[in-house]
C-alpha positions as CSV (number, residue, x, y, z in Angstrom):
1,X,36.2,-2.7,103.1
2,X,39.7,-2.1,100.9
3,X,42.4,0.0,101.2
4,X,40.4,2.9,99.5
5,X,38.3,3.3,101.3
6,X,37.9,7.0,102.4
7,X,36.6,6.6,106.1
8,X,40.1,5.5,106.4
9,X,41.5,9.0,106.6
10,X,42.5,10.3,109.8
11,X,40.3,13.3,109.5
12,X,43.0,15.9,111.3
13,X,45.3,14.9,108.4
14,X,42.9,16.4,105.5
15,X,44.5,14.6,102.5
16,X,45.6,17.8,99.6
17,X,43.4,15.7,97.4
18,X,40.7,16.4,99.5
19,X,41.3,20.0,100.3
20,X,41.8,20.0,96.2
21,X,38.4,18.5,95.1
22,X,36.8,21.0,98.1
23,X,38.4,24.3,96.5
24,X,36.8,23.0,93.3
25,X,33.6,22.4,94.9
26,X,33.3,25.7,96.5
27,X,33.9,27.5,93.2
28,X,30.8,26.2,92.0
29,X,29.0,26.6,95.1
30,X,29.9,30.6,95.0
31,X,28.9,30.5,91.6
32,X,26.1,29.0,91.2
33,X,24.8,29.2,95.6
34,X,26.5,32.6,96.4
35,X,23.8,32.9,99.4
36,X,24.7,29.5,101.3
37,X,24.5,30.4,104.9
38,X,25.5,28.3,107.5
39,X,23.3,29.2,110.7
40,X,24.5,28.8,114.6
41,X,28.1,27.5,113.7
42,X,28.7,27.5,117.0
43,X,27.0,24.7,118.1
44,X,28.8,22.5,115.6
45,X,32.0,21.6,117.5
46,X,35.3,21.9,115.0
47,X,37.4,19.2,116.8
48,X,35.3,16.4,118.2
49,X,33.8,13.6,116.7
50,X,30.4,14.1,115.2
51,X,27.5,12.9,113.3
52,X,25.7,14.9,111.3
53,X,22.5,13.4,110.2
54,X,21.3,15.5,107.6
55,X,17.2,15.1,106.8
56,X,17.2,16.7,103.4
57,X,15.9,14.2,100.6
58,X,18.5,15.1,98.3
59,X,21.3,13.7,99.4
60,X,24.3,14.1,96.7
61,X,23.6,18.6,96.0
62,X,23.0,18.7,100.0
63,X,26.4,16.5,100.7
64,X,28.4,18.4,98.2
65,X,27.1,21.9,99.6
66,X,28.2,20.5,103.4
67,X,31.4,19.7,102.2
68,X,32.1,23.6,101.1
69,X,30.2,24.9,104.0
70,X,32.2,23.2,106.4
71,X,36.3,23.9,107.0
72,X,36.5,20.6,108.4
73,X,36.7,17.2,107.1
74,X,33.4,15.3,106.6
75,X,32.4,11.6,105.0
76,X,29.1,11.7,103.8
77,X,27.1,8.8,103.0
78,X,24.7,8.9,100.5
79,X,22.3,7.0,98.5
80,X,24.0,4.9,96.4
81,X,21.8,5.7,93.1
82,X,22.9,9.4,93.3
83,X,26.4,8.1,92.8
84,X,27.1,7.7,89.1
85,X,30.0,7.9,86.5
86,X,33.0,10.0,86.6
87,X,31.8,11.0,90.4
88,X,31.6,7.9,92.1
89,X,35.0,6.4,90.8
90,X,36.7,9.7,91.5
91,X,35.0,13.2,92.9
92,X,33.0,10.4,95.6
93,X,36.5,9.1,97.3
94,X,38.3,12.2,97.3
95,X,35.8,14.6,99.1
96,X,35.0,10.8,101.3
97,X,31.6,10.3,100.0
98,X,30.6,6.9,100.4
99,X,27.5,5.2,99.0
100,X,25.1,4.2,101.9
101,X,21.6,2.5,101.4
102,X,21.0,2.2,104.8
103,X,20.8,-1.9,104.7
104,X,21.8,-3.8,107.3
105,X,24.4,-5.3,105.4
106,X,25.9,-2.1,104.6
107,X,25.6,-1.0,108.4
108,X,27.6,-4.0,109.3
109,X,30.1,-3.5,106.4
110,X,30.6,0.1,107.6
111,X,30.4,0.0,110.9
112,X,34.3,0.0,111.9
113,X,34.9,2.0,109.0
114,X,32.9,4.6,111.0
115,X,33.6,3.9,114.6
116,X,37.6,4.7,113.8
117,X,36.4,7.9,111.9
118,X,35.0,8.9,115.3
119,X,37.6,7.5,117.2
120,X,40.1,10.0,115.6
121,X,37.7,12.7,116.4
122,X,36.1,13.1,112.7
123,X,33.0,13.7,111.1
124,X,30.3,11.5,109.7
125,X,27.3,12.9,107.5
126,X,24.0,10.8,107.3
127,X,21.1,11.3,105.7
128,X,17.7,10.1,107.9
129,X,15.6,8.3,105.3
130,X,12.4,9.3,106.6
131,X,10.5,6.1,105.2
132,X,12.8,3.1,105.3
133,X,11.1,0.2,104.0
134,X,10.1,-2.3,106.9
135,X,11.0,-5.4,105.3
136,X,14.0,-6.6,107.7
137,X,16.7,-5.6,105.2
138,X,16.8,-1.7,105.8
139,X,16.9,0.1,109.1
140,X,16.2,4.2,109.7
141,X,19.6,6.0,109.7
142,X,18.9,7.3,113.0
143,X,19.2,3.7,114.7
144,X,22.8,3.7,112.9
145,X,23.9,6.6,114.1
146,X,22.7,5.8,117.9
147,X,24.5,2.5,117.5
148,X,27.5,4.3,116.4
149,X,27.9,6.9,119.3
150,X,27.2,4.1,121.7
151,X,29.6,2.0,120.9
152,X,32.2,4.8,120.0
153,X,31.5,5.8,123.5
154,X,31.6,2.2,125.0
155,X,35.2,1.1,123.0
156,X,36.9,4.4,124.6
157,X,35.6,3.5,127.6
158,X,34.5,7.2,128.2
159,X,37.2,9.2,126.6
160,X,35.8,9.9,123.4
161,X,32.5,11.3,123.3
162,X,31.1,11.9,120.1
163,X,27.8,13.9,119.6
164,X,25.0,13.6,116.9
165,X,24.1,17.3,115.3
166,X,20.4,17.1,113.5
167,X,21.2,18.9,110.7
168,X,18.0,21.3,108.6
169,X,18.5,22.6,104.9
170,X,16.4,24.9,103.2
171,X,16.8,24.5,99.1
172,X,14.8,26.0,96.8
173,X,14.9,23.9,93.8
174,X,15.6,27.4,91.6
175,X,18.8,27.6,92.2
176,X,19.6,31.1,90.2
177,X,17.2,33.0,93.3
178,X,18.0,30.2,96.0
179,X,19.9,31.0,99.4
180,X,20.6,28.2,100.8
181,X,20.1,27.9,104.2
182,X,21.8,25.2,106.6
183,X,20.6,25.1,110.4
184,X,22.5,23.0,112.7
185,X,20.4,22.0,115.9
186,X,22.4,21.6,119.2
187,X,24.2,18.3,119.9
188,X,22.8,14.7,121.3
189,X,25.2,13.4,123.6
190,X,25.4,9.7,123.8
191,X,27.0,9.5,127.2
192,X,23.5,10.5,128.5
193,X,22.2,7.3,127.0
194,X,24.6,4.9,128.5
195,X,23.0,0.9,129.5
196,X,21.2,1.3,132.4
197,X,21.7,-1.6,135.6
198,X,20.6,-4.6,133.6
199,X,20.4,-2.7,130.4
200,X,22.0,-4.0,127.4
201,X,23.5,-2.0,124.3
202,X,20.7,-2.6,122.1
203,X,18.0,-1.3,124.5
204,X,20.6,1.7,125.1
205,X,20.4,2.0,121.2
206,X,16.8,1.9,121.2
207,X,16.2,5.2,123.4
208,X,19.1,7.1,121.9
209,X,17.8,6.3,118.2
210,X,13.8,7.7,119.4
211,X,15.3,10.8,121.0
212,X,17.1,11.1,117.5
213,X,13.7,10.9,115.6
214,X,11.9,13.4,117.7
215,X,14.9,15.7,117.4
216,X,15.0,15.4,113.2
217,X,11.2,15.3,113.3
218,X,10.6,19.1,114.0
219,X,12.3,21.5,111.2
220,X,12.9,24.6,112.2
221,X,12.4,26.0,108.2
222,X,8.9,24.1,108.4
223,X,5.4,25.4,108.9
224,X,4.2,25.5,111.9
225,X,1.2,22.6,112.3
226,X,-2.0,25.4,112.2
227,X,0.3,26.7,109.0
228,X,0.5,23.7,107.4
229,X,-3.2,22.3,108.5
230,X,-4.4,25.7,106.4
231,X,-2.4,25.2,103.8
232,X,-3.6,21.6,103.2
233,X,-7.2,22.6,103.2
234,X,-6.6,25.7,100.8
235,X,-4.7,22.6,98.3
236,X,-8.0,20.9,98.6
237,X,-10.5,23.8,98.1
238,X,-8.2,24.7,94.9
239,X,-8.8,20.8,93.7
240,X,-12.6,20.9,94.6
241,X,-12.7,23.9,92.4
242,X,-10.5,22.9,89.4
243,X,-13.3,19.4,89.8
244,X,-16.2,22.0,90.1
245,X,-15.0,23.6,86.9
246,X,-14.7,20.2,85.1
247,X,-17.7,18.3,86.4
248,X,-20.0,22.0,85.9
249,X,-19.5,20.7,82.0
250,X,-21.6,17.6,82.8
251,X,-24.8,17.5,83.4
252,X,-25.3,14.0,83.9
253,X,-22.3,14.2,86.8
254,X,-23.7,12.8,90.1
255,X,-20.9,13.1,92.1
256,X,-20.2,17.0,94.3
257,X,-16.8,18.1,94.8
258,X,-17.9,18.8,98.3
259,X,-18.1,15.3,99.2
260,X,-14.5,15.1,98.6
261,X,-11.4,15.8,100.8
262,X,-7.6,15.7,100.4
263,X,-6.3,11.9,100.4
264,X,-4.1,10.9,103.2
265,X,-1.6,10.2,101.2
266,X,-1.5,13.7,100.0
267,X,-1.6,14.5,103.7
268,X,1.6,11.9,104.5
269,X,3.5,13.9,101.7
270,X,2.7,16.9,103.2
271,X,4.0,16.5,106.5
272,X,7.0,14.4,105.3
273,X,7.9,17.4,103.1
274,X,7.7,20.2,106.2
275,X,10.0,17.5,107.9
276,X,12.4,17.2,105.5
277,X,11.9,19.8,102.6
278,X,10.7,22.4,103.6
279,X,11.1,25.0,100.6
280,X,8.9,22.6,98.1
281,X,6.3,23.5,100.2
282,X,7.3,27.3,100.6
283,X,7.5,27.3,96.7
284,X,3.9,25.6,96.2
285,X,2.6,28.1,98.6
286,X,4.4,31.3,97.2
287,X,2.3,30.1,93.6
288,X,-1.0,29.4,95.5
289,X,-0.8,32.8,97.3
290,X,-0.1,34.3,93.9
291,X,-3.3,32.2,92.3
292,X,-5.4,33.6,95.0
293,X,-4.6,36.7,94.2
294,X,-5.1,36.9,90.8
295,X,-8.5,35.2,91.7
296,X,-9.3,38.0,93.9
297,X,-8.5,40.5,90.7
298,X,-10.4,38.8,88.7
299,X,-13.5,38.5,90.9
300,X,-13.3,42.0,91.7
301,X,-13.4,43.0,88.5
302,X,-16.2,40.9,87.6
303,X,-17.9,42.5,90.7
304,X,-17.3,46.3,89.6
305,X,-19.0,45.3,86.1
306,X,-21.8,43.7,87.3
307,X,-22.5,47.0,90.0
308,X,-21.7,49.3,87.2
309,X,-25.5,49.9,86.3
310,X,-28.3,49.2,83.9
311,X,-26.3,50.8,80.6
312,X,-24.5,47.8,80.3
313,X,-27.7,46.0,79.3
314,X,-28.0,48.0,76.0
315,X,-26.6,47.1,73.3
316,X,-26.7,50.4,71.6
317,X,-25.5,52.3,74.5
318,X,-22.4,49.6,74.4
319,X,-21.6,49.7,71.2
320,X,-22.1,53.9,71.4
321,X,-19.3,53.7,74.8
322,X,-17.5,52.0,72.4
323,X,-17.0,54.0,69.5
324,X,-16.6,57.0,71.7
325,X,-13.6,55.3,73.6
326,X,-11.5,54.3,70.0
327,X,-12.7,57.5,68.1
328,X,-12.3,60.0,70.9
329,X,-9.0,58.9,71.9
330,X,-7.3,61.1,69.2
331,X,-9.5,63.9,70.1
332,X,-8.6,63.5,73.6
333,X,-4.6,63.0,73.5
334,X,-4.6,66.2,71.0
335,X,-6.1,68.2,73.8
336,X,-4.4,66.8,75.8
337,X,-1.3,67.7,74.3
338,X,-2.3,71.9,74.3
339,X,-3.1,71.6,77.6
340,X,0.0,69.9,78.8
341,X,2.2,73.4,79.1
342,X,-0.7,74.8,81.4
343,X,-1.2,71.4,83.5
344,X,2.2,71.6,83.9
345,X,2.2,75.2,85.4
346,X,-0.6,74.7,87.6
347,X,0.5,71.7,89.0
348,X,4.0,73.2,90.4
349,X,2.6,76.3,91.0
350,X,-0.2,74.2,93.2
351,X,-3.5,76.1,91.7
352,X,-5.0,72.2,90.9
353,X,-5.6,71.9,94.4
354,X,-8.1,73.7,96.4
355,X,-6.1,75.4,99.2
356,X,-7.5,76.7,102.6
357,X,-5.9,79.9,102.4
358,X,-6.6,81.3,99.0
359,X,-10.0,82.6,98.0
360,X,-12.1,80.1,95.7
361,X,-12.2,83.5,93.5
362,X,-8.8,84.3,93.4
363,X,-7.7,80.7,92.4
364,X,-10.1,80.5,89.4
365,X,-8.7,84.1,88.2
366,X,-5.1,82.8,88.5
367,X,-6.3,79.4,86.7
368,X,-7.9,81.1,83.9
369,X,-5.3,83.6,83.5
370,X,-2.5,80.2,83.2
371,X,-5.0,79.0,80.4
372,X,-5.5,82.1,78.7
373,X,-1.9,82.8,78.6
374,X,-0.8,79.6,77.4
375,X,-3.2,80.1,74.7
376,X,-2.1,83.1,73.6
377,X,1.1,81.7,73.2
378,X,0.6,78.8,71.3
379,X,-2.0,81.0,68.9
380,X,1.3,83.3,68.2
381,X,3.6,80.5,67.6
382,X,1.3,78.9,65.2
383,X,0.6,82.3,63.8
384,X,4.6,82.8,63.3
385,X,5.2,79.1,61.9
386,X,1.9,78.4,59.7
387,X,0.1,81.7,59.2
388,X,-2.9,83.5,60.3
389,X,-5.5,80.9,59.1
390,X,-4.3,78.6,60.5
391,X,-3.2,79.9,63.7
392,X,-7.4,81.2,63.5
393,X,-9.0,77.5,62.9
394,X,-6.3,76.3,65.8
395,X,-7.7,78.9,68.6
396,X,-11.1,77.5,67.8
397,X,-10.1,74.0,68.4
398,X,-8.1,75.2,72.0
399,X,-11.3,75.3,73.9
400,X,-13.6,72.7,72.3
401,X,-10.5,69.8,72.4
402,X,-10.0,71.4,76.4
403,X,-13.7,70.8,77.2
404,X,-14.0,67.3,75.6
405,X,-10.7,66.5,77.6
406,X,-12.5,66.8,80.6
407,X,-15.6,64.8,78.4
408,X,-12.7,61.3,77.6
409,X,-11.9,61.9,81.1
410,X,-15.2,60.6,82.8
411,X,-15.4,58.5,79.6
412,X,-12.3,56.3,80.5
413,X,-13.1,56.0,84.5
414,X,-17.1,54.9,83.7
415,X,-17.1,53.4,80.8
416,X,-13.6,52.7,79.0
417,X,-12.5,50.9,82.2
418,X,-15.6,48.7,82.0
419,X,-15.7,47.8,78.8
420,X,-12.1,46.4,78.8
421,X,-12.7,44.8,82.1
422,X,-15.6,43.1,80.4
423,X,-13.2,42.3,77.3
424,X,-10.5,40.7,79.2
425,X,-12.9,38.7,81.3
426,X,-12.9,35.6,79.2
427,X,-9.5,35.6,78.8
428,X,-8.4,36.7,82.7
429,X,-10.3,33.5,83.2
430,X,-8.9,30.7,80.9
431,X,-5.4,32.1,82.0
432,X,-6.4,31.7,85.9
433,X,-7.9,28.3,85.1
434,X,-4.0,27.4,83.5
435,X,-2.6,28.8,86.4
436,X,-4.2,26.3,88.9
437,X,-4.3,23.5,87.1
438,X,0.0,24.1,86.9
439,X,-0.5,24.3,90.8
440,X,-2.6,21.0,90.6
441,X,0.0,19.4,87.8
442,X,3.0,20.5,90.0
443,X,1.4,18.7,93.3
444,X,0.5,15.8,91.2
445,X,3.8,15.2,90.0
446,X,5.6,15.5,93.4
447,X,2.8,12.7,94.9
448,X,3.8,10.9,92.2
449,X,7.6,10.9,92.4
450,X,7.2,10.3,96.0
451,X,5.3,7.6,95.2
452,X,7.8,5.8,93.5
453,X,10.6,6.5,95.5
454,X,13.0,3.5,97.1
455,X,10.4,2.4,100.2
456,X,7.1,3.9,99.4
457,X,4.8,1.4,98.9
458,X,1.9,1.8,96.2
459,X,-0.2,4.5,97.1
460,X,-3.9,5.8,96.2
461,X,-4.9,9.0,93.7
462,X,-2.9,11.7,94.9
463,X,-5.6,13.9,94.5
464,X,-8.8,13.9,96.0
465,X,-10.5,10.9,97.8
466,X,-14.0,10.6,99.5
């Protein structure tokens, strides 16, 4: 390692080009991540040396965002393929981001670099890879950071204890109705690992590096394992029904969606993602949820039309239902409208409702007295601005447009209602059908990006499989 290299800073001497580049970085992080929470800070202590080890996927937004989050200083080593351009030769040293694949080489390279970063009581971010490729040339990030409190612990012969924080995010991937959330779990202490009688370091290593796992294996933002078993099998009725839909097209298909189940490689994404990304999941749900239930609307309303009755089996007494909806609409709103000044009236004064302590009598009197007077007033306003014909041809239509009010009434609860329901069927089914096969699309995609992420090795459909 040179003379730049940023693990090199004492971290109680926070460099102004650090403290610069993190002013900068917490502008855009109230900007554009005004919710970012951190959650327990107390567990997190300020002044000791600490490893973080962060088990969020995305290593450079989730390193940047710890950075501002934090008031102390932190080197955080990420993936070297998220380091690029202007922000690897300059942005990366300054705020002590360090590019990390998690090879054994790089372990070595970095491994003093480190252990005098904990020495001087800093902080050290790493992010647990939660598939390392087993091929002898990369190692999980959790065995580094055991090795590194271990031998932190052993070269200060006891006076410097450093402890390893897990360290949960929960980042939505919209980022304009995201609130970050950061959760830090309470500390591993290495000095509870120490070599046993007979024990060497490596074995010492070992333990620390499982307890480590198990710790970063259970998210606190994840579902809970019924939660997540549920959602898995409602993924896989939603496939067997977008195949249902498909195959329904082909006679000749032999083969039943019921025969098939979710692959296990859909599975393994699933329960890496509640591990490590928790909000991919929360977002897939949230649309699933919402699918359902426009599924239930639309299957309720294909219910209600089907147990609307026999009518509906006429042609004639359709097409009659609807010519009476479009051509008595007019009709309707023009009653409608001399009737409002009444309705209006009777609904403040509370004569719609039948009430226990007025007679039955009494209430129709008063309601017909309302009408009658609003009538007369209209018929003398029209008399005053148009004349006496006309104010005599608009009395007549008072009553007749009041009683077929009361006729488009009934008309739009039994047989308007239908009739559109009926209408919009087709199209409340196409756009439900778009809807899941987005869902479907979206899930495909992520089994596929996963699939050819750094360590994964070839896997099967990411669909369905028998």
């Amino acid at each position: 390692m040179g003379s730049q290299n940023p693990l090199r800073v004492r971290p109680r001497e926070i460099p102004a080009t650090y403290r610069v580049m993190r002013a900068i970085v917490r502008i855009f992080v109230r900007v554009f991540f005004p919710g970012l929470r951190l959650i327990n800070p107390e567990k997190l202590d300020q002044s000791g040396p600490a490893i973080l080890l962060v088990t969020h996927p995305r290593s450079l937004p989730v390193a940047l965002l710890l950075v501002a989050a934090l008031d102390r200083q932190v080197r955080c080593l990420v993936p070297s393929g998220q380091l690029r351009g202007v922000l690897r030769k300059l942005a990366g040293p300054a705020l002590g981001i360090q590019a990390f694949d998690s090879l054994l080489d790089d372990q070595n390279s970095l491994l003093n670099p480190c252990l005098s970063v904990l020495a001087n009581q800093g902080a050290i971010a790493l992010f647990a890879e939660p598939f390392p490729q087993d091929d002898g040339q990369r190692a999980p990030a959790a065995g580094f950071a055991a090795r590194l409190a271990l031998e932190t612990l052993l070269q200060a012969q006891g006076q410097i204890q450093p402890a390893i924080y897990p360290v949960h995010w929960f980042l939505g991937p919209d980022r304009r109705a995201s609130e970050p959330l950061v959760y830090v779990e309470g500390p591993l202490h290495a000095h509870h690992f120490l070599p046993k009688v007979g024990e060497d370091v490596t074995e010492a290593s070992r333990r620390l590096a499982e307890t480590i796992e198990s710790a970063i294996s259970a998210n606190i933002f994840g579902l809970a394992e019924p939660e997540l078993e549920r959602f898995s099998h409602e993924l896989e009725d939603l496939s067997r029904e977008h195949l249902q839909q498909q195959w329904s097209q082909r006679p000749d298909w032999k083969q039943r969606p019921e025969e098939l189940e979710l692959s296990s490689f859909a599975r393994e994404w699933l329960d890496q993602q509640n591990r490590t990304d928790p909000a991919r999941l929360v977002e897939l749900r949230e649309s699933l949820d919402a699918y359902r239930e426009a599924r239930r609307q639309c299957s309720l309303g294909q219910l209600i039309v089907e147990n609307s009755g026999p009518w509906q089996t006429s042609v004639l007494r359709v097409a009659a239902a609807w010519i009476e909806t479009v051509l008595g609409f007019p009709i309707a709103l023009y009653g409608l409208l001399n009737h409002l000044p009444a309705a209006i009236v009777l609904s403040i004064s509370g004569l719609f409702k039948h009430s226990s302590k007025r007679d039955p009598k009494v209430e129709w009197l008063l309601r017909i007295f309302v009408v009658l007077s609003f009538y007369t007033i209209q018929i003398f306003l029209v008399n005053f601005g148009w004349g006496r014909a006309t104010a005599g041809y608009y009395a007549l239509t008072l009553p007749v447009s009041g009683a077929y009010l009361w006729r488009y009434r009934w008309i739009a609860q039994h047989r308007a209602r239908l009739l559109f329901l009926k209408a919009l069927e087709p199209a409340r089914s196409a756009r439900l059908a778009r809807r899941r096969e987005n869902i479907l699309g979206r899930f495909g995609r992520e089994l596929e990006r996963w699939r050819q992420s750094p360590g994964m090795p070839g896997g099967p459909s990411p669909d369905l499989a028998e």
